[in-house]
Backbone as CSV, one residue per row, in Angstrom:
resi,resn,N_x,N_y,N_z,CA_x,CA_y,CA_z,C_x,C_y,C_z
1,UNK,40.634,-29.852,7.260,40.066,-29.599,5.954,39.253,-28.306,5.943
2,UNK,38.308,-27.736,7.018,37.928,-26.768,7.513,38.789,-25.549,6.916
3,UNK,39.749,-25.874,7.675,40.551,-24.604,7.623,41.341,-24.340,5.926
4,UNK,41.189,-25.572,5.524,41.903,-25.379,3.945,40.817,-24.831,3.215
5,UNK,39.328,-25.215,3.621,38.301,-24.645,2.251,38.349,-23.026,2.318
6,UNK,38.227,-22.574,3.584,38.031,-21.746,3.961,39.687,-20.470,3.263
7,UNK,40.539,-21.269,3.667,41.580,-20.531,2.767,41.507,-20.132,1.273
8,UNK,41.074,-21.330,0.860,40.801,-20.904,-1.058,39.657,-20.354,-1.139
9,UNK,38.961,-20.715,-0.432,37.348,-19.616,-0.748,37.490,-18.381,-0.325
10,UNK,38.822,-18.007,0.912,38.696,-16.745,1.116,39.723,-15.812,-0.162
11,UNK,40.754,-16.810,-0.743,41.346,-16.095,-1.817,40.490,-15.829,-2.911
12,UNK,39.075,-16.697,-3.517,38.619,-16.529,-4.464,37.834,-15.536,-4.577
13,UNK,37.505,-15.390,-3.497,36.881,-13.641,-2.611,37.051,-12.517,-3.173
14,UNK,38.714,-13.044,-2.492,39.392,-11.582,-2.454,39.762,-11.317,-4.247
15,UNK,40.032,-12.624,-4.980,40.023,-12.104,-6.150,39.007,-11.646,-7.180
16,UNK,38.118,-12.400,-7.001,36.696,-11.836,-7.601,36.112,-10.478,-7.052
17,UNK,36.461,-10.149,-5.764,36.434,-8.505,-5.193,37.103,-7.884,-6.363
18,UNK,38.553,-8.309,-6.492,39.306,-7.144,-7.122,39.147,-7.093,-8.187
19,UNK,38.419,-8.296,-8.969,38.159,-7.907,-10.505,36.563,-8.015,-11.124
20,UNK,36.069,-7.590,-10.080,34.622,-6.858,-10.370,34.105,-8.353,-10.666
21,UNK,33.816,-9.864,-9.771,33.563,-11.281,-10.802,32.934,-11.633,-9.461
22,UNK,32.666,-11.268,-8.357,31.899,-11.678,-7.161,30.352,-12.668,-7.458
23,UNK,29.976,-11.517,-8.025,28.511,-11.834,-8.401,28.421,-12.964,-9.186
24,UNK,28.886,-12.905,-10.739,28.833,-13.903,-11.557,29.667,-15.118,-10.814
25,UNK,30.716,-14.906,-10.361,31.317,-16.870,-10.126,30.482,-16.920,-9.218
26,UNK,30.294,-16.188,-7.973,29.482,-17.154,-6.925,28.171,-17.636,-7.239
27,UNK,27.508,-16.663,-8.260,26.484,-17.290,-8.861,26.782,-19.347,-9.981
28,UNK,27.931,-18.995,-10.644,28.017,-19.977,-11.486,28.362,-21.246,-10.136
29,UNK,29.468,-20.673,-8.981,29.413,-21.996,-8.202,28.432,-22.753,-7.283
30,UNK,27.184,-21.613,-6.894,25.824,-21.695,-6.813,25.566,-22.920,-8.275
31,UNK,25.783,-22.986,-9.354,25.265,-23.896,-9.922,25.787,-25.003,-10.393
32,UNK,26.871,-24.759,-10.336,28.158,-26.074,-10.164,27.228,-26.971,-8.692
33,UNK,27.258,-26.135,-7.668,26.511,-26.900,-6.412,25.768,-28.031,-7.193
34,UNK,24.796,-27.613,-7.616,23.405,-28.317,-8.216,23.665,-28.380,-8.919
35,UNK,24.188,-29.361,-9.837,24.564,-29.683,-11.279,23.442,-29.207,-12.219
36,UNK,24.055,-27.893,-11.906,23.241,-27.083,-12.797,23.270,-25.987,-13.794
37,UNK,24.363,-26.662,-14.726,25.453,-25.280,-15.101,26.118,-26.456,-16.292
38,UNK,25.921,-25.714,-17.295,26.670,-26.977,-18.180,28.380,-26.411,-18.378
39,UNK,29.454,-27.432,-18.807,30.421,-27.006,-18.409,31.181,-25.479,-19.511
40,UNK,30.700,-25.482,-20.325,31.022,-24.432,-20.989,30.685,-23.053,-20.927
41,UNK,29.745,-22.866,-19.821,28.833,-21.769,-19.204,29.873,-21.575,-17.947
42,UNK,31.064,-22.439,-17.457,31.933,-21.955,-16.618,32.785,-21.055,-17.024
43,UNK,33.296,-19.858,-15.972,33.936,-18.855,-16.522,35.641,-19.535,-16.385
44,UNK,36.524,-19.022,-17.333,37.979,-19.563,-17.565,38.167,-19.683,-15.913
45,UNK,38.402,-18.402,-15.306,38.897,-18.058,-14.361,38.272,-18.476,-13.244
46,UNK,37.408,-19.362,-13.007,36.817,-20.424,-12.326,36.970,-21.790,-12.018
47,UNK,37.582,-21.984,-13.652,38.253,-23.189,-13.928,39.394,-23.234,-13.691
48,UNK,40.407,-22.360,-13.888,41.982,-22.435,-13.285,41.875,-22.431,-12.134
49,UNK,40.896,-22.081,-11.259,40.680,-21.688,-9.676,40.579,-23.199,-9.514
50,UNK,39.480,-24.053,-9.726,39.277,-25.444,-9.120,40.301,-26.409,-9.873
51,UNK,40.642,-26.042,-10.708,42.251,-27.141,-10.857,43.312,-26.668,-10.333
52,UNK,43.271,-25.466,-9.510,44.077,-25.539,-8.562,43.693,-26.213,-6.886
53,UNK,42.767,-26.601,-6.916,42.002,-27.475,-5.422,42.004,-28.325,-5.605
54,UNK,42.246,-29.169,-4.551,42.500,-30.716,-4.324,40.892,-31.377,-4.624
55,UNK,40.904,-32.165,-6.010,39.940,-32.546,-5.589,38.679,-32.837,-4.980
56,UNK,38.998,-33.606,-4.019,38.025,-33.895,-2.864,37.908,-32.685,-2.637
57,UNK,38.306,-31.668,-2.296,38.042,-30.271,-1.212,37.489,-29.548,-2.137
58,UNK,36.685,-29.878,-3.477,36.498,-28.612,-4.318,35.099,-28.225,-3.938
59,UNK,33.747,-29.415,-3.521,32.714,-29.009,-3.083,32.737,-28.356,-1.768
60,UNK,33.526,-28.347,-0.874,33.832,-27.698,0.076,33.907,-26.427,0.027
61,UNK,35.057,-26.242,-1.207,35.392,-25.268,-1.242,34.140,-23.643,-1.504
62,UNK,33.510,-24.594,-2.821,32.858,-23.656,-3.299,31.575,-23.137,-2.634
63,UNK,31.624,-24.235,-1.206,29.984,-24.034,-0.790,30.633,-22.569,0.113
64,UNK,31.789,-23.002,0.742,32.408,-21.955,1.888,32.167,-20.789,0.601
65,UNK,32.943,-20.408,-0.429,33.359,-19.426,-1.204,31.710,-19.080,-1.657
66,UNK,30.264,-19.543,-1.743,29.278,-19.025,-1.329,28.873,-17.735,-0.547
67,UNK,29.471,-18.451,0.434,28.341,-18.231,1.915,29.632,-17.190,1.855
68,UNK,30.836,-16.619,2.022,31.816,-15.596,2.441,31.330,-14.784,0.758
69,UNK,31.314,-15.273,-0.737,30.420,-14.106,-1.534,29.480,-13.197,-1.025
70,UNK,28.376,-14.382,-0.568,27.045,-13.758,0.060,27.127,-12.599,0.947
71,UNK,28.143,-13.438,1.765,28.463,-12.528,3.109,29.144,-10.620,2.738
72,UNK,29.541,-11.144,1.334,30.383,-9.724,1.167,29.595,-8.702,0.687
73,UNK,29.054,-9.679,-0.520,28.148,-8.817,-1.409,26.659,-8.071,-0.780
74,UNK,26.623,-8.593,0.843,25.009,-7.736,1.220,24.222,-9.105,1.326
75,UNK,23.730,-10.234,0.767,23.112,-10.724,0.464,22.847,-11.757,1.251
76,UNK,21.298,-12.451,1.719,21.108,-13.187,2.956,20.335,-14.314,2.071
77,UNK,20.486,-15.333,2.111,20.167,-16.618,1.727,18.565,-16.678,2.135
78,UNK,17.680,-17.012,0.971,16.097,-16.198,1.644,15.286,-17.559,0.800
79,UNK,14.557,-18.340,1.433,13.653,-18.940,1.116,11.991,-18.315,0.698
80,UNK,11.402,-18.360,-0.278,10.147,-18.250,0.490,8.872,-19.228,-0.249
81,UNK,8.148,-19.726,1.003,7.690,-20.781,0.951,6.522,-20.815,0.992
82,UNK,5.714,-21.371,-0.197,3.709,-20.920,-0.692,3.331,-22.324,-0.587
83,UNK,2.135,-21.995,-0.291,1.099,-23.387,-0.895,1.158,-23.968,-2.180
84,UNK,1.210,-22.680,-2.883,0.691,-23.108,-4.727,2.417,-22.212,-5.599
85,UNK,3.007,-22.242,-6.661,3.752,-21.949,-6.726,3.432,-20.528,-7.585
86,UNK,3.950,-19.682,-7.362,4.363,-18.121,-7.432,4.432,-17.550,-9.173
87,UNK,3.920,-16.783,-9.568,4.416,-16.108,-10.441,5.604,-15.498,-10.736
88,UNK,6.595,-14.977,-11.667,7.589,-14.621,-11.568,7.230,-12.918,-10.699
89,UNK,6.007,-12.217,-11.274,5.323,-10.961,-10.626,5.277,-11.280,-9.195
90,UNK,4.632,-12.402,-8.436,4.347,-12.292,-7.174,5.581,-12.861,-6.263
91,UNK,6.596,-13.268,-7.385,7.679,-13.778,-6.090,8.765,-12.526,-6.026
92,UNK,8.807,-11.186,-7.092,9.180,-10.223,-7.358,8.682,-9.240,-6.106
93,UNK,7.422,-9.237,-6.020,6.749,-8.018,-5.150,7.161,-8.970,-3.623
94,UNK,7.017,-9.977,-3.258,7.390,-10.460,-2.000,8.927,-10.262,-1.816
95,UNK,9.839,-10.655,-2.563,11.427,-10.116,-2.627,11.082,-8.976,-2.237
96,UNK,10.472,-7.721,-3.022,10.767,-6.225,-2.903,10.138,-5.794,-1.290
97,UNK,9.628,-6.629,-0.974,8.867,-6.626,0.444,9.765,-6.933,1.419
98,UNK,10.233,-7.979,1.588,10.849,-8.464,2.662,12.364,-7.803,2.525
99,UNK,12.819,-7.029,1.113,13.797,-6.622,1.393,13.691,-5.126,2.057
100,UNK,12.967,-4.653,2.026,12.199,-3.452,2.233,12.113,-3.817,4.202
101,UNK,11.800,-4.718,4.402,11.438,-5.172,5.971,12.762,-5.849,6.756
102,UNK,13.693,-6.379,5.759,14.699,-7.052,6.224,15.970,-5.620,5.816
103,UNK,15.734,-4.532,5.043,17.202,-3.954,5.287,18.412,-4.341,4.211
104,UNK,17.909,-5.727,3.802,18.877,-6.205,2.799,18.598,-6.792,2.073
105,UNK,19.966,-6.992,1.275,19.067,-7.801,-0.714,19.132,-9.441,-0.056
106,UNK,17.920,-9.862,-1.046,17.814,-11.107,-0.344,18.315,-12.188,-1.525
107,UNK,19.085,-13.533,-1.447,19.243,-14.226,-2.565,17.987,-15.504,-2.265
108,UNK,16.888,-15.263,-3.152,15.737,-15.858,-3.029,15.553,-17.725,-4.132
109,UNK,15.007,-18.485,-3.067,14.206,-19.716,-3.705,13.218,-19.763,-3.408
110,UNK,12.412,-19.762,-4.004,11.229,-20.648,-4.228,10.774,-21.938,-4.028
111,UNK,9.872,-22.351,-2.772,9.518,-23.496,-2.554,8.006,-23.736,-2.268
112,UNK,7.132,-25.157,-2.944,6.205,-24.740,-2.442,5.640,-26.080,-1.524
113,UNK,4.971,-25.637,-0.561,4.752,-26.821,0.542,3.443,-26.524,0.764
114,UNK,2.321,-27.138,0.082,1.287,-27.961,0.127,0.414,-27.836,1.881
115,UNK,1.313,-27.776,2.712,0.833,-28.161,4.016,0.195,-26.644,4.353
116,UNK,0.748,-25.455,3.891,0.506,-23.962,4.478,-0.615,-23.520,4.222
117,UNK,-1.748,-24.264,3.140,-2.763,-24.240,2.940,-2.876,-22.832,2.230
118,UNK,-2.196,-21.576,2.451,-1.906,-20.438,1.765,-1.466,-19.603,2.590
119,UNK,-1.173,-18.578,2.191,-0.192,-17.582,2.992,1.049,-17.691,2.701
120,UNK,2.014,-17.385,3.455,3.273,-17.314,2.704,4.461,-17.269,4.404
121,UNK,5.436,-18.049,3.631,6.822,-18.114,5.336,7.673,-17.619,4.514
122,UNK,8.878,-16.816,4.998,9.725,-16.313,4.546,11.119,-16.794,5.043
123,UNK,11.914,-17.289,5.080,12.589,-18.024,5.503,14.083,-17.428,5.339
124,UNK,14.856,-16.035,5.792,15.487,-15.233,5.902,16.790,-15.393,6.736
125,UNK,17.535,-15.762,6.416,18.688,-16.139,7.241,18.722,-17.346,8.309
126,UNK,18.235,-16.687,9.419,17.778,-17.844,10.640,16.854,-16.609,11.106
127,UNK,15.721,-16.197,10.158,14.994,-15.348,10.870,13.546,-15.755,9.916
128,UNK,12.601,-16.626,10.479,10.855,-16.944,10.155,10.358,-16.005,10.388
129,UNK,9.574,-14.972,8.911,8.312,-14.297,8.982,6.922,-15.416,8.401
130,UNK,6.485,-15.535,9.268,5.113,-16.934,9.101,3.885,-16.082,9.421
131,UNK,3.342,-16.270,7.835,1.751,-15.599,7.565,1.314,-16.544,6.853
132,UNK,1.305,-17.643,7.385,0.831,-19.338,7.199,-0.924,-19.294,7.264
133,UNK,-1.429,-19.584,6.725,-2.716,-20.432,6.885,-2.698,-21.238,7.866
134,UNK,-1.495,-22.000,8.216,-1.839,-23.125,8.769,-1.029,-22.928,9.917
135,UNK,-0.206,-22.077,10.264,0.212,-21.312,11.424,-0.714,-20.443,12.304
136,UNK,-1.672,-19.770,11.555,-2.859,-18.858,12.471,-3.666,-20.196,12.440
137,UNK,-3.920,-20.977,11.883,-5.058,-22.224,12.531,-4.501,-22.518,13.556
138,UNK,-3.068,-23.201,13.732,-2.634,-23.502,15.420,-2.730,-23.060,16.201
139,UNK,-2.249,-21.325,15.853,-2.897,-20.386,17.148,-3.721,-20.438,17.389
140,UNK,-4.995,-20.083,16.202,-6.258,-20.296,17.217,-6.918,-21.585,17.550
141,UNK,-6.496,-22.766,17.375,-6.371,-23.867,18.269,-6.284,-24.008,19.631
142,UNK,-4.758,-23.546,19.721,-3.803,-23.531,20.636,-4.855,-22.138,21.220
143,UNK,-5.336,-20.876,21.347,-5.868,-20.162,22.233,-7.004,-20.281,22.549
144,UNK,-7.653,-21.009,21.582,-9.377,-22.123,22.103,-9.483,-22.840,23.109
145,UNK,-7.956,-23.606,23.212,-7.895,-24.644,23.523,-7.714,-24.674,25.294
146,UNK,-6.995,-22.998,25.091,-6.622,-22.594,26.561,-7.640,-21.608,27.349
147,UNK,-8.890,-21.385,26.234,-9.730,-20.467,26.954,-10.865,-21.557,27.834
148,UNK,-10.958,-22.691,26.922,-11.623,-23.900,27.582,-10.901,-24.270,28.373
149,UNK,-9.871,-24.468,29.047,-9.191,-24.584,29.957,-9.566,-23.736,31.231
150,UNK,-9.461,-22.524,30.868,-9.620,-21.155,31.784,-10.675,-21.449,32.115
151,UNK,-11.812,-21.413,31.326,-13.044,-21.049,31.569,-13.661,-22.701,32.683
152,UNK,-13.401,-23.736,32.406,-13.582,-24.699,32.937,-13.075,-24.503,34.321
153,UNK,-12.365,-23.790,34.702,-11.915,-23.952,36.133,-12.899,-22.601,36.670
């Protein structure tokens, strides 16, 4: 099944390459994902695409036909993760930051987790920039913890 998603997601690729539609479908199947897209906001040529897929293989399909968009268009799957939740201004200037530090456009969510106490994790491919609140408390925990150690002997 692997190898079948991967076939139609790599044709839907190659056709949305050739007719300038990369951006918009992978965005709309980004919201097909998350039933989040009402059905008339689907483009025609999106829809002849998944009634041509079996069914069962269509969430498959579209997550693969994602991640090979992403992959084409530049774009790295980018979390970033606050205490308190973000302005549309401050989650703008952190995008323009980390793309500025990362080299590339980032496709950004917004999450916010309570535990970071403030500061901000960036969550970039499989690459953590952590300017946590609650990440520099561990460190200096964790180097308190070892100077009392030191110093005790």
């Amino acid at each position: 099944m692997i190898s079948l998603n991967k076939h139609y997601a790599n044709a839907l690729v190659n056709y949305c390459g050739e007719k300038g539609l990369l951006e918009q479908l992978s965005g709309q199947a980004v919201m097909i994902l998350n039933n989040n897209i009402a059905p008339d906001d689907v483009s025609d040529e999106l829809i002849r695409f998944l009634a041509a897929v079996p069914s069962k293989s269509r969430a498959g399909v579209l997550r693969r036909f994602v991640e090979m968009a992403r992959r084409r268009m530049g774009l790295v799957e980018t979390q970033i993760i606050t205490a308190q939740s973000l302005s549309d201004g401050q989650l703008r200037n952190i995008t323009k930051r980390f793309e500025t530090i990362t080299g590339k456009r980032l496709d950004v969510t917004a999450k916010v987790d309570p535990l970071l106490i403030g500061g901000v994790q960036v969550l970039a491919g499989n690459i953590l920039y952590d300017e946590s609140i609650k990440t520099q408390m561990e460190i200096m925990n964790r180097n308190m913890k070892e100077a009392l150690i030191y110093n005790a002997k």
